[in-house]
PDB file of N, CA, C and O in Angstrom:
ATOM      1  N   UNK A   1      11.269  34.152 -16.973  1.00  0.00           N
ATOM      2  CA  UNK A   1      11.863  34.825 -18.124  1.00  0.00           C
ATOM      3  C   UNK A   1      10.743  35.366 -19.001  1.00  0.00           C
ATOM      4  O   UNK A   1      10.061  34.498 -19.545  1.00  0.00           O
ATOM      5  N   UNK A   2      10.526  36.227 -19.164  1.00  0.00           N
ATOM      6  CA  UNK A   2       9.849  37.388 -19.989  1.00  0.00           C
ATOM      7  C   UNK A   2      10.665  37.685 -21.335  1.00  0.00           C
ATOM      8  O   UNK A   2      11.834  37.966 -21.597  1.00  0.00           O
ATOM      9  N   UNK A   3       9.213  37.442 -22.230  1.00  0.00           N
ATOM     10  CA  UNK A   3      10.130  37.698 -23.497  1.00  0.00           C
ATOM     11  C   UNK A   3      10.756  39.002 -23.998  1.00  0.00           C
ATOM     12  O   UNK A   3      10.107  39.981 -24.364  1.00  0.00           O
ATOM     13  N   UNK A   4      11.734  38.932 -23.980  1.00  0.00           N
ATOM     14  CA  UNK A   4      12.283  40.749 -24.252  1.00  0.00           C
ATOM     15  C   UNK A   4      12.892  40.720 -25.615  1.00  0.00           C
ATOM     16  O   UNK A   4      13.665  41.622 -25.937  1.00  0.00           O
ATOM     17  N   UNK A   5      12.572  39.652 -26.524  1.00  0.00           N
ATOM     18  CA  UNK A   5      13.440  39.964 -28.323  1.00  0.00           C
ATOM     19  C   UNK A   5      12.289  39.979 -29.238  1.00  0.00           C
ATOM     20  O   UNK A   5      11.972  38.885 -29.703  1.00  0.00           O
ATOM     21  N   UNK A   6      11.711  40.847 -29.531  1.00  0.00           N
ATOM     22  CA  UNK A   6      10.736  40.944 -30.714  1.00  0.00           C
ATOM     23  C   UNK A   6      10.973  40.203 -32.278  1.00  0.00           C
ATOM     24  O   UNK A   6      11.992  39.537 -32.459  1.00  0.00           O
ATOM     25  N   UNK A   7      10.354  40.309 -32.949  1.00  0.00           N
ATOM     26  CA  UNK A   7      10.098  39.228 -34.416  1.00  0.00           C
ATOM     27  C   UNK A   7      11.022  39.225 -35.423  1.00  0.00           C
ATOM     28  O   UNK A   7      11.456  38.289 -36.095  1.00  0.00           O
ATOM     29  N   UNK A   8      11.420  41.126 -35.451  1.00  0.00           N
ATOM     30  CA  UNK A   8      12.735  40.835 -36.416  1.00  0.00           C
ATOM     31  C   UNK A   8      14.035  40.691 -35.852  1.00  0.00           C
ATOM     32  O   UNK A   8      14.968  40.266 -36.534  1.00  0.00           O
ATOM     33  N   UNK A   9      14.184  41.060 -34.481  1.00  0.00           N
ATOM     34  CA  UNK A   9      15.447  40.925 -33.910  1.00  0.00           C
ATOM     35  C   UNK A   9      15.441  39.392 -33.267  1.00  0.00           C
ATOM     36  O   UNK A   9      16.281  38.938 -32.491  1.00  0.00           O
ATOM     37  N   UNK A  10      14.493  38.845 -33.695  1.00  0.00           N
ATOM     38  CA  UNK A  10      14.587  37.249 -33.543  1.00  0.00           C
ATOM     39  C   UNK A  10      15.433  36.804 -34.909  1.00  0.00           C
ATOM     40  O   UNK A  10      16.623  36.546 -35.094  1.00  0.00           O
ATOM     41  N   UNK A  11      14.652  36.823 -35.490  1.00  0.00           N
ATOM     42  CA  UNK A  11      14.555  36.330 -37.268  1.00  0.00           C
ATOM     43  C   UNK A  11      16.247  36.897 -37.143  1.00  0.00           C
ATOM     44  O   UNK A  11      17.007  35.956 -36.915  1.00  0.00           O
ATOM     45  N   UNK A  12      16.706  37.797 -37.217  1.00  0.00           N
ATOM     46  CA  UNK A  12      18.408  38.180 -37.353  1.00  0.00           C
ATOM     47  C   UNK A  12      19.348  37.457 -36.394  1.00  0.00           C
ATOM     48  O   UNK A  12      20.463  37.116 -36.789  1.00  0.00           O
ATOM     49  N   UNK A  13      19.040  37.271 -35.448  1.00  0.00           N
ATOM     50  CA  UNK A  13      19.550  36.606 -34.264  1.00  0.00           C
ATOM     51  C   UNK A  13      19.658  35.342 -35.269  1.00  0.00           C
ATOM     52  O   UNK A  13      20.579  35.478 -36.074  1.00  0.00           O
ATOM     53  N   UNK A  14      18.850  34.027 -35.413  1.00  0.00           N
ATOM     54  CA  UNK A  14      18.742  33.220 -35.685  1.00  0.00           C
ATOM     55  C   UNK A  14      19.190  32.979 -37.354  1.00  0.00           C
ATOM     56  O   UNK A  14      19.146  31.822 -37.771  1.00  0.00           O
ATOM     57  N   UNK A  15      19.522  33.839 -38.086  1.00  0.00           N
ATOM     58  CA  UNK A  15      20.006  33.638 -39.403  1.00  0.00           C
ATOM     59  C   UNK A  15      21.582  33.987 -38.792  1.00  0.00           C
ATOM     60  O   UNK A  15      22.262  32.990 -39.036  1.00  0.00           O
ATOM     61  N   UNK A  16      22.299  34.877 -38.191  1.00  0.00           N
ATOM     62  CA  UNK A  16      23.070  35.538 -37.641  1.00  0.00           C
ATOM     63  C   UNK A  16      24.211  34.044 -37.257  1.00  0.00           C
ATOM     64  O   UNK A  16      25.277  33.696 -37.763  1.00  0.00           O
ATOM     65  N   UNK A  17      23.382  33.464 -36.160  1.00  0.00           N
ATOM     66  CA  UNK A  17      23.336  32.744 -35.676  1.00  0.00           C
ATOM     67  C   UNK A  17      24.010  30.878 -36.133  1.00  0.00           C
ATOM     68  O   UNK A  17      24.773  29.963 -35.822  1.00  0.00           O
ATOM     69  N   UNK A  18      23.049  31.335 -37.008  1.00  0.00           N
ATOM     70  CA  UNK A  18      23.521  29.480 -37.984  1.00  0.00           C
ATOM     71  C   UNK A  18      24.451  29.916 -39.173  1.00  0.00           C
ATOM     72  O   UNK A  18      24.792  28.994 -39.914  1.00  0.00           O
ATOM     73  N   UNK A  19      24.867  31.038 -39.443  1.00  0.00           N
ATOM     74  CA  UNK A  19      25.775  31.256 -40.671  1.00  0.00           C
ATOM     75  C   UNK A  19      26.724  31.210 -40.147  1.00  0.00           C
ATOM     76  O   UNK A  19      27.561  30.426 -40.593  1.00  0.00           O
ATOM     77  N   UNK A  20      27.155  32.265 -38.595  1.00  0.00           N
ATOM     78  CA  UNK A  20      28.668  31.448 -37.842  1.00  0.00           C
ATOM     79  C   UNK A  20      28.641  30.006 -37.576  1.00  0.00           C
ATOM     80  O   UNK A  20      29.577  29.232 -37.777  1.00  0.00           O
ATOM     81  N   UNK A  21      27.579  29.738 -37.143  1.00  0.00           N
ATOM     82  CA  UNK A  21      27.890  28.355 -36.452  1.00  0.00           C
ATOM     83  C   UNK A  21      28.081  27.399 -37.834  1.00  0.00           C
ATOM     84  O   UNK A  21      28.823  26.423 -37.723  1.00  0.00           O
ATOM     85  N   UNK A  22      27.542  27.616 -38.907  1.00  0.00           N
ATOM     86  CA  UNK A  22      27.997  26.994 -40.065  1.00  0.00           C
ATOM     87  C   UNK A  22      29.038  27.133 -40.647  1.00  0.00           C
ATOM     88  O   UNK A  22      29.567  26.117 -41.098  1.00  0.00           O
ATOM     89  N   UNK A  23      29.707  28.482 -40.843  1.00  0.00           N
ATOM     90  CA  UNK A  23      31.008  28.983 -41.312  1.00  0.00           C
ATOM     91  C   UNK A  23      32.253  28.384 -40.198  1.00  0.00           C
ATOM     92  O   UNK A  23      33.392  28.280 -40.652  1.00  0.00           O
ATOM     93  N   UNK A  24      31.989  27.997 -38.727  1.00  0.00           N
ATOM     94  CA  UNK A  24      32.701  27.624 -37.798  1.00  0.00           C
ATOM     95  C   UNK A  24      32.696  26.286 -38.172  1.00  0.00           C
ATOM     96  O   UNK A  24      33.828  25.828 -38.326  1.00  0.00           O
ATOM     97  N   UNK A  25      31.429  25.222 -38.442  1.00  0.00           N
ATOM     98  CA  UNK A  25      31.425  23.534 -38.460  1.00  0.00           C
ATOM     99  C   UNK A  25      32.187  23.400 -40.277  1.00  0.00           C
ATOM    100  O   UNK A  25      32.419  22.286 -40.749  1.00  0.00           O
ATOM    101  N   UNK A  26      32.373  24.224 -40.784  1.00  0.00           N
ATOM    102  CA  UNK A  26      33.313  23.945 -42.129  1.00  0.00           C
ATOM    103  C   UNK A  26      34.343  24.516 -42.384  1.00  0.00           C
ATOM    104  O   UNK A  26      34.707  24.779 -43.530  1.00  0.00           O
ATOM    105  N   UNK A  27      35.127  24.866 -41.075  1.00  0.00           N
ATOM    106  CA  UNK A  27      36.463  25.660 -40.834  1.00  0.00           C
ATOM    107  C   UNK A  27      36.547  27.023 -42.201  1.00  0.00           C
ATOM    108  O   UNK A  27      37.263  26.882 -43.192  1.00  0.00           O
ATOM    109  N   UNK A  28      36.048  27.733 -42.064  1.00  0.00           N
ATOM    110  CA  UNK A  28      35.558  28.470 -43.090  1.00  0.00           C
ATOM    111  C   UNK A  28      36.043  29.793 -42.303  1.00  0.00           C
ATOM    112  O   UNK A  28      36.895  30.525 -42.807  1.00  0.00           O
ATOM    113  N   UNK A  29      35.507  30.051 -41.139  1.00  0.00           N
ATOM    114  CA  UNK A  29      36.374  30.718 -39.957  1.00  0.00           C
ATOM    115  C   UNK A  29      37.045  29.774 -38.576  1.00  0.00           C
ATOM    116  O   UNK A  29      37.017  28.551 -38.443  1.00  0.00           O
ATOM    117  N   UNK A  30      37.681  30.890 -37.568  1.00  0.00           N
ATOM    118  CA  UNK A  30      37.892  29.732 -36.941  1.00  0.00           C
ATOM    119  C   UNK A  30      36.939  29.467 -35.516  1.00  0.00           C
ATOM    120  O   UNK A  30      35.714  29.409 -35.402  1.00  0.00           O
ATOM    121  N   UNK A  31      37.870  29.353 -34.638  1.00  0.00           N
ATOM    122  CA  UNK A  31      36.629  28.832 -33.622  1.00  0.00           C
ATOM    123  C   UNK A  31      35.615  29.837 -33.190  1.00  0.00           C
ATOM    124  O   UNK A  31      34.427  29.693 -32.903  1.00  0.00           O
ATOM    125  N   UNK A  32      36.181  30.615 -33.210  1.00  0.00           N
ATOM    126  CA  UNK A  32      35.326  32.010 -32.568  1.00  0.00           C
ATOM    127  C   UNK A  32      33.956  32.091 -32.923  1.00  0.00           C
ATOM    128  O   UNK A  32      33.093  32.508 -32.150  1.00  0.00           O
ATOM    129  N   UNK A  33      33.663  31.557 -34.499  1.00  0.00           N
ATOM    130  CA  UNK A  33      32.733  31.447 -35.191  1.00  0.00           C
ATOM    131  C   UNK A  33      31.682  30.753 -34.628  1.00  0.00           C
ATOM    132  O   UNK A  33      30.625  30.641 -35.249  1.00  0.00           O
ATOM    133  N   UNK A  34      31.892  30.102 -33.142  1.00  0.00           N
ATOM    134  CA  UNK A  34      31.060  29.267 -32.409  1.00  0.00           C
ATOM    135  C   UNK A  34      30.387  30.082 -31.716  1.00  0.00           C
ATOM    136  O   UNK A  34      29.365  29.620 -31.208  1.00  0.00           O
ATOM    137  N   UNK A  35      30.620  31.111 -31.536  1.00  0.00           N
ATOM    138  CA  UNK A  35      30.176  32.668 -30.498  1.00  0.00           C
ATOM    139  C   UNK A  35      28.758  32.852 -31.216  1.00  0.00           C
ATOM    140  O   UNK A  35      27.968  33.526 -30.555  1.00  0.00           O
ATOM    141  N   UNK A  36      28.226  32.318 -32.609  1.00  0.00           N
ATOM    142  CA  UNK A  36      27.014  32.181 -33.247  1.00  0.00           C
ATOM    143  C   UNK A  36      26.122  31.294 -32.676  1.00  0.00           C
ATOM    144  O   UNK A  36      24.975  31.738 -32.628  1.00  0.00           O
ATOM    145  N   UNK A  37      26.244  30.421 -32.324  1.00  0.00           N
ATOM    146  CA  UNK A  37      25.337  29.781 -30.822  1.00  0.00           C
ATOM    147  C   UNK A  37      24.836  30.491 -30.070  1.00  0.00           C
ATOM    148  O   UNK A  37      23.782  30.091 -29.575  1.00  0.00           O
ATOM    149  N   UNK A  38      25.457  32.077 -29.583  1.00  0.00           N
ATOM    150  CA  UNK A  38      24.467  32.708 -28.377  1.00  0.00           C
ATOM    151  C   UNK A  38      23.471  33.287 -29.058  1.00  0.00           C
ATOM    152  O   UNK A  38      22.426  32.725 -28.729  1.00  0.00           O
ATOM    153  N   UNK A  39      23.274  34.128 -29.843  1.00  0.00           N
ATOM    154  CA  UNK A  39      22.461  34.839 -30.757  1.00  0.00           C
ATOM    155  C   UNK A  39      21.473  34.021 -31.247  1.00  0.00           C
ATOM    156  O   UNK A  39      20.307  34.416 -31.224  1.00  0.00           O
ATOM    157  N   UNK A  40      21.859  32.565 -31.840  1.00  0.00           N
ATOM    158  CA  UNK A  40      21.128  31.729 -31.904  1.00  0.00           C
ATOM    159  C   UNK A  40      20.101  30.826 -31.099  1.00  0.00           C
ATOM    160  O   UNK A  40      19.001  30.431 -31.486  1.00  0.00           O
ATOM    161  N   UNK A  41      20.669  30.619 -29.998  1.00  0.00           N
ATOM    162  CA  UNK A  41      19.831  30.418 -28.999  1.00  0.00           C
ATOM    163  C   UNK A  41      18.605  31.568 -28.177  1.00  0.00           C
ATOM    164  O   UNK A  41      17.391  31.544 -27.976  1.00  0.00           O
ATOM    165  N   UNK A  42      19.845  32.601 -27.851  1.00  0.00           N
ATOM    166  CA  UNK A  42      18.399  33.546 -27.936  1.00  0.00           C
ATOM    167  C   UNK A  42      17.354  33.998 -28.727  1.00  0.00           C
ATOM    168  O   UNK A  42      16.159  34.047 -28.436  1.00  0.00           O
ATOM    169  N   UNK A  43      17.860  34.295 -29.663  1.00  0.00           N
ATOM    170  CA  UNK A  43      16.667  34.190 -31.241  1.00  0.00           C
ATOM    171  C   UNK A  43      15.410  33.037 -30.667  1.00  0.00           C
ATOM    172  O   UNK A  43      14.292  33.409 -30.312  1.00  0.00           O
ATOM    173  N   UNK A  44      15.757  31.956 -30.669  1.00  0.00           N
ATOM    174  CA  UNK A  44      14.847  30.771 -30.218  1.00  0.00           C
ATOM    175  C   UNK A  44      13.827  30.968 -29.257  1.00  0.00           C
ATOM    176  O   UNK A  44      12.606  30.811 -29.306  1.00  0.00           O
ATOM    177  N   UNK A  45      14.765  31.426 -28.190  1.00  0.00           N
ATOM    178  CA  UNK A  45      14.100  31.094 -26.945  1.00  0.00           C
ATOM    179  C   UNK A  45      13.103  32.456 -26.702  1.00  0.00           C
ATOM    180  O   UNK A  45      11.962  32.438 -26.240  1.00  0.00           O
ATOM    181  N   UNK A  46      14.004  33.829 -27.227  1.00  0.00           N
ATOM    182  CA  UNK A  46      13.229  35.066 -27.811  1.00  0.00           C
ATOM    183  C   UNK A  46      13.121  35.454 -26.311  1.00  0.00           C
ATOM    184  O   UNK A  46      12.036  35.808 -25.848  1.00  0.00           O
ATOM    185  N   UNK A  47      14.382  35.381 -25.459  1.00  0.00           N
ATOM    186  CA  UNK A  47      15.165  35.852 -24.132  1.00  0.00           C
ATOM    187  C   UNK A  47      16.683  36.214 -24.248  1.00  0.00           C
ATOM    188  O   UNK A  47      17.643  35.617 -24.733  1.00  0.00           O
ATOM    189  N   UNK A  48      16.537  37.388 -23.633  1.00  0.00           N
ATOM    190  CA  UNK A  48      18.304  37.894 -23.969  1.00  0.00           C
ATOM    191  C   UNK A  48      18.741  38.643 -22.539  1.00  0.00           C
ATOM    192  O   UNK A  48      18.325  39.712 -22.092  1.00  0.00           O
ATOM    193  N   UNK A  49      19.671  37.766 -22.001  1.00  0.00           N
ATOM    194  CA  UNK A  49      20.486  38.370 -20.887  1.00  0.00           C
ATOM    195  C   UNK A  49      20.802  39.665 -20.840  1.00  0.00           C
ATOM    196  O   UNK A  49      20.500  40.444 -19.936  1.00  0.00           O
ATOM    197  N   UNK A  50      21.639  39.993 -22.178  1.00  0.00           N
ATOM    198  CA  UNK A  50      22.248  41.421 -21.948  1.00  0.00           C
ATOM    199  C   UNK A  50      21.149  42.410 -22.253  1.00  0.00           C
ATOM    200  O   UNK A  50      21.441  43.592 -22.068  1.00  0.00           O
ATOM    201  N   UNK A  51      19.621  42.058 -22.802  1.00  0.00           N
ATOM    202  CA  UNK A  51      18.534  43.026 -22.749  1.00  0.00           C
ATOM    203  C   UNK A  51      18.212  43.605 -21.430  1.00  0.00           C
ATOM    204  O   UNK A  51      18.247  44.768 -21.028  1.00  0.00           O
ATOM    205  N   UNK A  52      17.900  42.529 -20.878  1.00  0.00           N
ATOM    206  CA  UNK A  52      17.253  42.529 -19.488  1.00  0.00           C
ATOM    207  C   UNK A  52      18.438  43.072 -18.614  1.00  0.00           C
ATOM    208  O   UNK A  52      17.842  43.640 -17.699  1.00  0.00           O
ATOM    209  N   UNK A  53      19.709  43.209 -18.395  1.00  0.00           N
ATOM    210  CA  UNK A  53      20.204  43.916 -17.815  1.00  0.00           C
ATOM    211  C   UNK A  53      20.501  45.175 -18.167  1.00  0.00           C
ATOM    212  O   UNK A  53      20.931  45.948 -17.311  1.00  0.00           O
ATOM    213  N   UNK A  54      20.302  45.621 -19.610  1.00  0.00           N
ATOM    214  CA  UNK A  54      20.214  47.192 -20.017  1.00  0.00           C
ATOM    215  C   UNK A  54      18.753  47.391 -19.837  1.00  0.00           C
ATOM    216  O   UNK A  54      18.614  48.595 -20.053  1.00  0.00           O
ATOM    217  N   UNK A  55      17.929  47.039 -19.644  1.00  0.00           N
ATOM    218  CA  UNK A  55      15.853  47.368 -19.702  1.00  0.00           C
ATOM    219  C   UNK A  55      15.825  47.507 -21.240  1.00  0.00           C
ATOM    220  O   UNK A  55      15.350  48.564 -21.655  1.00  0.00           O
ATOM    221  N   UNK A  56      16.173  46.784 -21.974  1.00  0.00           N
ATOM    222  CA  UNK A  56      15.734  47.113 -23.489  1.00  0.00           C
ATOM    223  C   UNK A  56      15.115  46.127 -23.852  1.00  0.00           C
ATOM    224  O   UNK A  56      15.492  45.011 -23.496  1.00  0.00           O
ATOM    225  N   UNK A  57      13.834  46.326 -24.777  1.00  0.00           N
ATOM    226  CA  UNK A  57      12.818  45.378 -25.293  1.00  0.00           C
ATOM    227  C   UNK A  57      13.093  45.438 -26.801  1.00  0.00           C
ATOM    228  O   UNK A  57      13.629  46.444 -27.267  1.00  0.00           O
ATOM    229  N   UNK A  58      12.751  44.410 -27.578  1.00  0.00           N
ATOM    230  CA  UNK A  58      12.635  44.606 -28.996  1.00  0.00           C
ATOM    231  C   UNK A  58      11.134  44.028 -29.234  1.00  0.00           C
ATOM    232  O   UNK A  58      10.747  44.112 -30.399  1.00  0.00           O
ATOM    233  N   UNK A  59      10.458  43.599 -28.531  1.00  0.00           N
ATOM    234  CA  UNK A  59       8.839  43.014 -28.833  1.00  0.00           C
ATOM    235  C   UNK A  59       8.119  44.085 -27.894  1.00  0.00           C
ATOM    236  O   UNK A  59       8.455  44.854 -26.994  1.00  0.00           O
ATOM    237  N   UNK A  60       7.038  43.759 -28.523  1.00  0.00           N
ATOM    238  CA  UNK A  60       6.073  44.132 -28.198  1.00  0.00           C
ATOM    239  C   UNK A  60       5.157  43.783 -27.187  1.00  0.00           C
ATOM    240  O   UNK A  60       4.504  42.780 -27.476  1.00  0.00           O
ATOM    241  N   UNK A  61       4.856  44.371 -25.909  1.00  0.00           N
ATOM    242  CA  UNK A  61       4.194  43.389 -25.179  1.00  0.00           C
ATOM    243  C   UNK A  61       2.489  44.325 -24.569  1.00  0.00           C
ATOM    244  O   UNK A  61       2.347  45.499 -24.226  1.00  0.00           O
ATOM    245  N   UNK A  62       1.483  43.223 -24.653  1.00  0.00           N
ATOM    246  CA  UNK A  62       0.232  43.678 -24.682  1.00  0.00           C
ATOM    247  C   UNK A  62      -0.072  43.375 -23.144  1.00  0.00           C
ATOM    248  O   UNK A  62       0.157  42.231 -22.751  1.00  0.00           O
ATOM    249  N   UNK A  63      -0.554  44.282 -22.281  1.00  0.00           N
ATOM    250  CA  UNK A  63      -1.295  44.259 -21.188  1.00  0.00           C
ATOM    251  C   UNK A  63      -2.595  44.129 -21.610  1.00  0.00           C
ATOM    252  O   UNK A  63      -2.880  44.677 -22.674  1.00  0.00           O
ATOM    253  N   UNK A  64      -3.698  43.350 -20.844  1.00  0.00           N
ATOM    254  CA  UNK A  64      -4.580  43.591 -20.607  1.00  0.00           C
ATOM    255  C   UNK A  64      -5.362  44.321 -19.040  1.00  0.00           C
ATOM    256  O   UNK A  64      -5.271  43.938 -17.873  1.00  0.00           O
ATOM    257  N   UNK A  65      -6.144  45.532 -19.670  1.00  0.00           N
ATOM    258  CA  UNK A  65      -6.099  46.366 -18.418  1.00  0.00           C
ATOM    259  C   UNK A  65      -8.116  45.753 -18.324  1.00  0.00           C
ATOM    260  O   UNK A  65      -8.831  46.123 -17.393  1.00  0.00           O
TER     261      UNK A  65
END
C-alpha cells in the first residue's frame, strides 16, 4: 500500500471522521453516522481504496532519481 492521501486531505478525513463517529456514539444522528469510521481510518493510515482505483493522489510523492 502506497500512500495516496496527502496532509490536508488527511487532516479533513480525520476531523470528518470523529465528528460522525461522535455525533453517531451520542445519538445525535443515527446509525449511518458510523460511515465516519471510513474516512477516519483512512485519514490515519493515509491509504484510500477508492483513490487507487480512480489513479488519484492527494500527496505528494518524491522519487529519487
Amino acid at each position: 500500500m502506497q500512500c495516496n492521501v496527502g496532509g490536508l486531505d488527511r487532516v479533513l478525513r480525520v476531523v470528518v471522521g470523529l465528528v460522525l463517529a461522535g455525533l453517531a456514539a451520542t445519538h445525535t444522528v443515527g446509525a449511518w453516522g458510523w460511515i465516519g469510521v471510513v474516512p477516519l481510518l483512512t485519514g490515519l493510515i493515509g491509504w484510500c481504496p477508492a483513490y487507487l482505483l480512480l489513479g488519484f493522489k492527494t500527496c505528494c510523492t518524491h522519487k529519487a532519481d
